[in-house]
N, C-alpha and C positions, 0 to 999 in steps of 0.2 A: 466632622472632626475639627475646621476650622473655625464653626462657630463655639467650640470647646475651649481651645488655645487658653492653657493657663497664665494666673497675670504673671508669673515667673517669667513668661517663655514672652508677653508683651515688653516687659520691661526689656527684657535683653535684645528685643526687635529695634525697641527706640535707644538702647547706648548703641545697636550695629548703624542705627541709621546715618549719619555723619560717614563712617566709613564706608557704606555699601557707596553712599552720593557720591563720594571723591573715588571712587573706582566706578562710578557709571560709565564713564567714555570705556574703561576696557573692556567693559559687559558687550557691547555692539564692537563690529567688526566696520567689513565696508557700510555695510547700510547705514543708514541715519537712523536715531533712535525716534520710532513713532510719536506724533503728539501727544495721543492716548492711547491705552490699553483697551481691547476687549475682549467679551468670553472669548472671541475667535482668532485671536491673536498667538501666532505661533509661540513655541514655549522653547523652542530650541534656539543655542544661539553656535556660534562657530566656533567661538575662543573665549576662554577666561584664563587672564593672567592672575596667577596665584602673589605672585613677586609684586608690592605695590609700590608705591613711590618713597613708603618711610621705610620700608629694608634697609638695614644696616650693612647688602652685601650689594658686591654685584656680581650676576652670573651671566657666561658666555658659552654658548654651544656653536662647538666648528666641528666640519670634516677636516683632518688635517691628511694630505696626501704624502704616500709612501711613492719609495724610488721607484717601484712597477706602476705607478698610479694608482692604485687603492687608498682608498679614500678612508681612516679612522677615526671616529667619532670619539670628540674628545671634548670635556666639560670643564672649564675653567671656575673659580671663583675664589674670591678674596673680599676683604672688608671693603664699602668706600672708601674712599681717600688713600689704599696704599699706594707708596712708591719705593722703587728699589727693593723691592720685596724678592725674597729668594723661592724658587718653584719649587714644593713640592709633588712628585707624581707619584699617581700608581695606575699598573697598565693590569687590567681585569677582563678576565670572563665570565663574573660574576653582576653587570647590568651598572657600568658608570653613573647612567641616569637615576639610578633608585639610589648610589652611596653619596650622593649630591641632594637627594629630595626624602633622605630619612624620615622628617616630619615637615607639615606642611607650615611654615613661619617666617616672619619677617626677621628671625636673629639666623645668623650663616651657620651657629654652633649649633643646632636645633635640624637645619638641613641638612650639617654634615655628620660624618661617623663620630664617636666620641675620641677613633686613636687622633682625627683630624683637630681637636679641641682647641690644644695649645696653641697649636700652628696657627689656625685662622686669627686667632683674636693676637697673636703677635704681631700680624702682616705678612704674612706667607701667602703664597699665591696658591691654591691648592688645585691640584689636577688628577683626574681620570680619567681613563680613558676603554673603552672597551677594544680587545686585542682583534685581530681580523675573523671575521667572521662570525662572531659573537653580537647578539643583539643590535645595536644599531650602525654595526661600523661595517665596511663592506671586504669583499674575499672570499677564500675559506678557512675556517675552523679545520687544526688538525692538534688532536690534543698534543700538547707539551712537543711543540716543533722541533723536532730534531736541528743542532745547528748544522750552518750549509758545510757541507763535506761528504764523508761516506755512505750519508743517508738522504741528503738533500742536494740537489743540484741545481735547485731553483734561483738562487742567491741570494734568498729569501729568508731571513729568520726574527726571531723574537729579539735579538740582538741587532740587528739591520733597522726593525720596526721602531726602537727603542732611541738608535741612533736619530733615526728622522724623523721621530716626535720633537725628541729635545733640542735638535735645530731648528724645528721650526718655531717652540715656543720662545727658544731665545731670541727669534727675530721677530717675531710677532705681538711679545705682548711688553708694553708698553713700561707698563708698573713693574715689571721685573728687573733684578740689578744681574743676570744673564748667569748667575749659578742655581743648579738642580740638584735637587738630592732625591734620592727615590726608594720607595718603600711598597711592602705589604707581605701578606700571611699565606701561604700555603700555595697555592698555583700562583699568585700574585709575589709569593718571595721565589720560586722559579723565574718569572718575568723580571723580579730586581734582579736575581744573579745576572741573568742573561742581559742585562744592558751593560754592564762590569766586562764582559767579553766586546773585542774592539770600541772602548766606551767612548761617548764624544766627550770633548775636551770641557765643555760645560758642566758635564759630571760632575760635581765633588765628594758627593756620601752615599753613600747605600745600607740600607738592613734591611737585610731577608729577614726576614719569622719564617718561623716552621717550613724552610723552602721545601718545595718536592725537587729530588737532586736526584733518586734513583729510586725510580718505580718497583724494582723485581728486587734488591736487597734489604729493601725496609721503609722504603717511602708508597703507601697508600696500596698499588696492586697486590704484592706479593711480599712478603717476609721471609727471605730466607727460603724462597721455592715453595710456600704454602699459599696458596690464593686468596683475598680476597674478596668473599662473595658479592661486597658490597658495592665492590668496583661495577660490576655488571651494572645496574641502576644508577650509578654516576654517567659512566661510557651512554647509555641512551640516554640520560637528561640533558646530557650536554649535546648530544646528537641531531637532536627535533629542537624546532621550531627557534633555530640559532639561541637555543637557551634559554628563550621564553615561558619555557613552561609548557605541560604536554606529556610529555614523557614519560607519567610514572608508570611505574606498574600496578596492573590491577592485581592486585593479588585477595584484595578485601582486605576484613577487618579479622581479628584472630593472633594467634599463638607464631609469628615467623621460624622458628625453630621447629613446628610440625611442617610449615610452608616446604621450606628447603627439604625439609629431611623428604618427603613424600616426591617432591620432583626428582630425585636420584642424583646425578652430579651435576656439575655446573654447566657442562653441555647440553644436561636433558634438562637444567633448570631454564635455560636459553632458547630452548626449542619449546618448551612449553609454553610459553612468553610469547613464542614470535620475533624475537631479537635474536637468531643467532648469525642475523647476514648483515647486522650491523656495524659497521668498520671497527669500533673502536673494541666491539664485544670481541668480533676473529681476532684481533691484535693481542687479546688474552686468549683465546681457548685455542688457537693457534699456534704460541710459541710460548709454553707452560717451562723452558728453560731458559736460561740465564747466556743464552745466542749473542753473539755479534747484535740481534733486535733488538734488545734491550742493553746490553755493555758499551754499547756505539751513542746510548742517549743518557749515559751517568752525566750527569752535571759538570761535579769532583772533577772528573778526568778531564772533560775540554776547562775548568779554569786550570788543571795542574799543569796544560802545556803552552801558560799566558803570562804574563805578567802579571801582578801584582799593582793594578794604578788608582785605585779610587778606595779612599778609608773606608771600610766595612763593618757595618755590627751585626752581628750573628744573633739571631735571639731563637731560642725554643721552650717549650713548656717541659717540666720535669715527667709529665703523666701525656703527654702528647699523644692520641689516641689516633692519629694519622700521622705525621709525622715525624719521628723522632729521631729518623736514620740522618737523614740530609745536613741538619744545620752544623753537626760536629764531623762529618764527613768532609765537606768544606774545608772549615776551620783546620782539620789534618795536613789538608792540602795547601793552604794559602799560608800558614801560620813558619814556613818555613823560608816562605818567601819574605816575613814581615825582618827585615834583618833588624830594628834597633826596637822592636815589641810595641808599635804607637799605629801600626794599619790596620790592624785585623782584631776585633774585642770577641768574645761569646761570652753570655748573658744566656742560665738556665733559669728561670723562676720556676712556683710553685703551680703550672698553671696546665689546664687541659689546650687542644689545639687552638689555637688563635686567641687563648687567653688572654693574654696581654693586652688586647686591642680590648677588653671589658673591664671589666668588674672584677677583683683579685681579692679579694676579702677571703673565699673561702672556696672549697673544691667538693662536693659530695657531703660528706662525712665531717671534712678537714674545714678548720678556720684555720687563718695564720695574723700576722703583726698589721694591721689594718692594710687598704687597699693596694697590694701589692704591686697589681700594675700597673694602677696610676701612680705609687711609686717610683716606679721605673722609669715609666715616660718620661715623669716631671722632672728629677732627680738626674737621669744617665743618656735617655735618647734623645729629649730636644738640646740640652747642651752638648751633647755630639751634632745635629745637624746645625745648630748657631754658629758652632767654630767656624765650620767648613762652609757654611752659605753666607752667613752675616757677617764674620771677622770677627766674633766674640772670643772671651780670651779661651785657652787651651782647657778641657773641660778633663782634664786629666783620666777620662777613660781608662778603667782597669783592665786590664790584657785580658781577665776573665771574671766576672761577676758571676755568683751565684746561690740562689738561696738552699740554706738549711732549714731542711724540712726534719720536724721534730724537734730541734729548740725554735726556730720560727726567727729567722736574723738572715740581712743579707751578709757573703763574705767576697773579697776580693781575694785574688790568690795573681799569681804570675805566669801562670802556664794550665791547660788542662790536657789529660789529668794530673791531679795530684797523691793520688792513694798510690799505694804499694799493694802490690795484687798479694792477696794474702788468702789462702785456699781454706773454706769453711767445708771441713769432708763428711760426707752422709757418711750413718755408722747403723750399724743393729739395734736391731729393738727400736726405732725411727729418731735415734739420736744423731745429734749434729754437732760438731767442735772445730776446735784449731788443733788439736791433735789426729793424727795420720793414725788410724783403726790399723794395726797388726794383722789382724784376722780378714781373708776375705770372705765376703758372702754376698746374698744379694739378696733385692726384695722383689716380689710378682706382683702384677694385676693383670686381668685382663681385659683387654680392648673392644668394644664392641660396635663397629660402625652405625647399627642399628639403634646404639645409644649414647650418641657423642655426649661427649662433657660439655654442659652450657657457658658459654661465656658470661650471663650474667643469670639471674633466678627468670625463669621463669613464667609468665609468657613473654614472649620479646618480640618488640616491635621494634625494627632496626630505624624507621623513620622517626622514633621519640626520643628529641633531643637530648631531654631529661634521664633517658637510658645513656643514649651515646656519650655524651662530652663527660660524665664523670664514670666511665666504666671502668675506668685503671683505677679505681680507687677504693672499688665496692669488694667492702668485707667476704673474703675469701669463706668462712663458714657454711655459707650453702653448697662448696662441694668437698668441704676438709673430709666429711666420713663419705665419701662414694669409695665402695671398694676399687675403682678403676682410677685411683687418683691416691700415689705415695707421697706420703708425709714423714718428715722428718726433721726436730728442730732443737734449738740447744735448750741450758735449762734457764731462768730467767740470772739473765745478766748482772755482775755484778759492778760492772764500771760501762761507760761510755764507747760505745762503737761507730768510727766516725770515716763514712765512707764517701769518696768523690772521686767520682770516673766511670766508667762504666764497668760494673761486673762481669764475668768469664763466666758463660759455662763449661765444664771438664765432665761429661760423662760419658762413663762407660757402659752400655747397654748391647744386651740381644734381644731378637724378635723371634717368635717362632712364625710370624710370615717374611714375608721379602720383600714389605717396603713397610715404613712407618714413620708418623710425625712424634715430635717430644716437642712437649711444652714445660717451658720451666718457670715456675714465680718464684721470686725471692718475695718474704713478707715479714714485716715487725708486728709481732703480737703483744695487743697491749695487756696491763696485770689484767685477770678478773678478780682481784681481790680490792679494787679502789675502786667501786663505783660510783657513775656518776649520775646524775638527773637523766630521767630519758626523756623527759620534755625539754628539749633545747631548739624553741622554734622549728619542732616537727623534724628535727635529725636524732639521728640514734643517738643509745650510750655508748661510749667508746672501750666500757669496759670488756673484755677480751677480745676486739677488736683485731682483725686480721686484715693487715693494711700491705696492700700489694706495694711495693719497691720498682720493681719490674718484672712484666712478663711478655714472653717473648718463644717465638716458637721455632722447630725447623724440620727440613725436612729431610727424612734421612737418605732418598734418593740421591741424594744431591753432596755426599761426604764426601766425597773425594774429588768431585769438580761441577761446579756448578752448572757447565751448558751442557756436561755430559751427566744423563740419572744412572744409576746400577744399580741392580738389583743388593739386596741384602740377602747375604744366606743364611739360614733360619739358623738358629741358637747360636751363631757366632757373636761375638764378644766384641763390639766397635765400639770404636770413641771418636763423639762427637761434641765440638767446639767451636759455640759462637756466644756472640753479646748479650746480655741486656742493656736498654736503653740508660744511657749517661744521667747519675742524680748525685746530689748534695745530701745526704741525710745521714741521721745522729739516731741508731738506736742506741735508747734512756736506760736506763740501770732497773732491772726491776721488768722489762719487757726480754720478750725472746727474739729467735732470729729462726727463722722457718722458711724450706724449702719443699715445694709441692712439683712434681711431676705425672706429667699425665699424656697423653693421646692425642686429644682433640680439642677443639675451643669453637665449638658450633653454635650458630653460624655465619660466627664472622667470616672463617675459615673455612674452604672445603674439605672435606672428609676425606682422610687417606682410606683408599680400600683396602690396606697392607697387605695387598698383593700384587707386583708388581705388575704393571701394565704401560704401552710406552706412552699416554698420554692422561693422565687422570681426569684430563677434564672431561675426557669420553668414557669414563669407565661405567661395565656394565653392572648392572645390581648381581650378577653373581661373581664379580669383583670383591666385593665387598665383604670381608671377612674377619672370624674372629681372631685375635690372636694374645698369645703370654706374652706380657714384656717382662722382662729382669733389670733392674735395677743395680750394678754391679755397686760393691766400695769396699774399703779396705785392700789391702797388700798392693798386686801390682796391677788392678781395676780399679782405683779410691777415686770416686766420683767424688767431683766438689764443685762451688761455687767460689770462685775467686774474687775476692772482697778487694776493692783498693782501699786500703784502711791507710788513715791519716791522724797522728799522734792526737 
């Protein structure tokens, strides 16, 4: 083969040669490089430094020690020549080492992530760090660390951790002008909130993305008392090999919605696995309510009995597919504390989980007004961290930014929410209005655990991104006609309907077993009378297009109080009331507005057996049973969806 070597691959031998010679000293280690080579000369060497002498950055890897002595591995870097530069951090469980060595190059923008872009080429000092117990830094890993008090006695927390990083990089790093500001997405904006608790005085900004703030009411485990399944395979990946990888499941290759459904509930999915004596897996299949376990680790609740001291931006994706509970859960709580409206911002864009830190152009199906989150960044978040790190002037932050989906604009407003709840009522014959149906009556399907309703078409494979990150978005049509899924919608619109804040669900329902989940979507359906190309770089036509809003599920164990389940007594008449997730959007004149309900969302979700039992996570397969649901509306059952509509 080497007497083959094309002259292509020659040529490009002699432009590397100059550079391979001026990194020869870091080719050898201690030894001295041989006079000559031959056949029998070893091939192995000790070390190659990838970082050469023309980098444009420089990089610093320290343990930095915590108040108990643990030692945190933490990765520094910034352009040559800054000084006075303002730190930014982010403290991960996600492998600091790999969000520093993205691509292997001599420019810092190239190593770093693309949210780090700006920062570095400004002069910002950029830091990660991985959390205890995670990859290379020392301790233990215990997911989402309880802070120290009723669950922790250690005096030990993610807020303690955070404190003595940022003292020690303000005494430690040279090029810095001694202000921090700290950032990241999803476990990493649980970690920003968490340094905002007793924060050190070097602190000056923070934005959580898509924090995880409450596991069991809508952040990642559980929704509203529904599980889910996915958490299982997160819980051991982060489990083994301090998160190096390791841990997935065998399951093979194939259809994940036969996978689950074939293993029974999520205790017998856990036991089939082998995973069910795995700490973080008992921590769910263990305490399936809404316990002092999980109400003792809300976010929300330890910042709402703190002060109010470091400026804050809130950011979440509109379609946040893990997400969506936490960032405006927060903002409830802290936005009261902001008394003159200039501490606390929220920013929703158009975006799946962690969107913003990419690419914003478009979502699934959805394009929008060119690259929305670099928009954002360029435009709202680094002039927010300039103010407060550098002394740049006042970056007039709007108390709440966000985008409108369906005319495609960003808008400021001065508080969220802004709509007025305004009740869209399911009616007969599967109509939907703003007028209140006289007559009551109701609609049936039936339930069949044997044949959950899929969350997306069919086969599903929960590990394909391409599946996951745009599934709030994917055209509801593959299950508008399953008879186990009511529909009901207005007729197309003749003005603008313009909603911001988060939706209400109001229904009234029976079961004829004695436990059951409802899943509700709200969705804008586009004309099918305007069609459009359906070659649009391999996405669909949008023409009748069923574009989910929100959906969101609950359980109905759990109506009347969430650490305590009760049973349902068949064909009675409950109402039940909770949220969809918080959006900006404009259904158009000429589209409808449509409400789907249904049973199950398999298998994100585990399967209610809608029969009451005290733990589901153990229920048996003759648990599992069929049942009628009723659909109340009209008179004094008028199910509705409450719309915050805004002039």
């Amino acid at each position: 083969m080497i007497a083959h070597r094309s002259a292509a691959a020659t040529a490009l031998a002699g432009k590397l040669r100059p550079l391979l010679l001026a990194g020869a000293a870091m080719l050898m280690t201690a030894a001295q490089a041989p006079d000559r080579v031959t056949p029998m000369t070893p091939d192995v060497i000790d070390h190659y430094e990838q970082t050469l002498p023309s980098a444009d950055f420089v990089r610093r890897e320290v343990m930095i020690p915590m108040r108990d002595g643990t030692k945190l591995y933490t990765i520094i870097m910034m352009k040559k020549g800054v000084k006075n530069g303002p730190i930014l951090l982010s403290r991960s469980p996600y492998d600091a080492h790999g969000s520093a060595h993205r691509v292997a190059s001599q420019r810092i923008v190239d190593n770093l992530d693309v949210m780090d872009t700006e920062f570095a080429e400004d002069g910002y000092v950029i830091v990660h760090q991985d959390i205890r117990g995670m990859h290379r830094s020392e301790g233990q890993y215990i997911m989402n660390r309880p802070i120290v008090g009723p669950l922790n006695d250690t005096g030990i927390d993610e807020s303690t951790d955070a404190w003595d990083t940022i003292d020690w990089l303000v005494k430690n790093v040279p090029e810095s002008n001694g202000k921090v500001g700290i950032i990241g997405s999803s476990y990493l904006g649980f970690t920003t909130l968490m340094a905002e608790i007793n924060s050190h005085p070097a602190l000056k900004a923070a934005v959580p993305e898509s924090p995880m703030v409450d596991g069991w009411m809508g952040d990642d485990w559980f929704h509203n008392g529904a599980f889910r399944m996915s958490s299982l395979d997160y819980a051991v990946g982060q489990a083994f090999n301090k998160g190096d990888g390791g841990g997935e499941f065998a399951l093979g290759e194939g259809d994940h919605y036969s996978r689950y459904l074939e293993a029974g509930s999520a205790g017998d999915f856990a036991r089939k696995l082998g995973i069910e004596k795995v700490p973080g897996v008992r921590k769910f299949l263990e305490n399936p309510a809404y316990t002092d376990f999980w109400s003792l680790q809300a976010v929300d609740k330890w910042l709402a009995e703190r002060p109010l001291t470091v400026p804050t931006m809130l950011e979440l994706g509109q379609w946040d597919q893990e997400d969506s509970y936490g960032a405006p859960a927060v903002y409830r709580v802290l936005e009261p504390k902001d008394k003159n409206n200039d501490m606390v911002s929220l920013v929703i864009g158009p975006w799946r989980h962690s969107g913003a830190n990419h690419g914003g152009w478009s979502l699934g199906a959805l394009d929008f007004a060119g690259d929305t989150a670099k928009e954002w960044r360029v435009k709202w978040m680094k002039p927010f961290f300039d103010h407060y790190l550098k002394g740049a002037p006042a970056p007039r932050t709007p108390p709440v930014l966000t985008y409108a989906t369906g005319i495609n604009e960003w808008q400021t407003s001065p508080r969220w929410p802004m709509g007025t709840q305004t009740p869209l009522y399911l009616a007969a014959d599967g109509k939907a209005g703003f007028a209140k149906p006289a007559q009551a009556g109701h609609d049936d399907y039936v339930s069949d655990p044997a044949h959950p309703v899929p969350f997306l078409p069919r086969p599903i494979d929960m590990g394909d991104a391409t599946q996951w990150k745009p599934w709030l978005v994917h055209d509801q049509r593959f299950v508008s006609d399953r008879p186990d899924v009511a529909v009901w919608q207005t007729g197309p619109l003749d003005k603008p309907v313009h909603i911001m804040g988060a939706p209400q669900v109001d229904l009234f329902a029976a079961t004829s077993g004695t436990d059951s989940d409802w899943v509700v979507k709200l969705i804008d359906v586009y004309p099918n009378d305007v069609p459009e190309p359906a070659d649009q770089g391999g996405k669909p036509s949008m023409a009748g297009y069923e574009l989910p809003i929100g959906i969101e599920i609950f359980r109905g164990r759990y109506r009347e109080d969430f650490a305590k389940p009760v049973a349902i007594k068949p064909g009675k008449v409950e109402r039940y009331s909770w949220a969809l997730p918080n959006v900006n959007h404009v259904f158009l004149p000429g589209h409808r507005i449509m409400v789907q309900v249904q049973s199950s969302l398999f298998p994100l979700y585990d399967r209610n057996p809608q029969s009451f039992v005290d733990n589901i996570m153990f229920a048996k397969p003759g648990d599992y049973k069929k049942a009628t649901q009723s659909i109340w509306h009209g008179g004094a059952s008028a199910s509705s969806v409450m719309l915050p509509i805004v002039p």
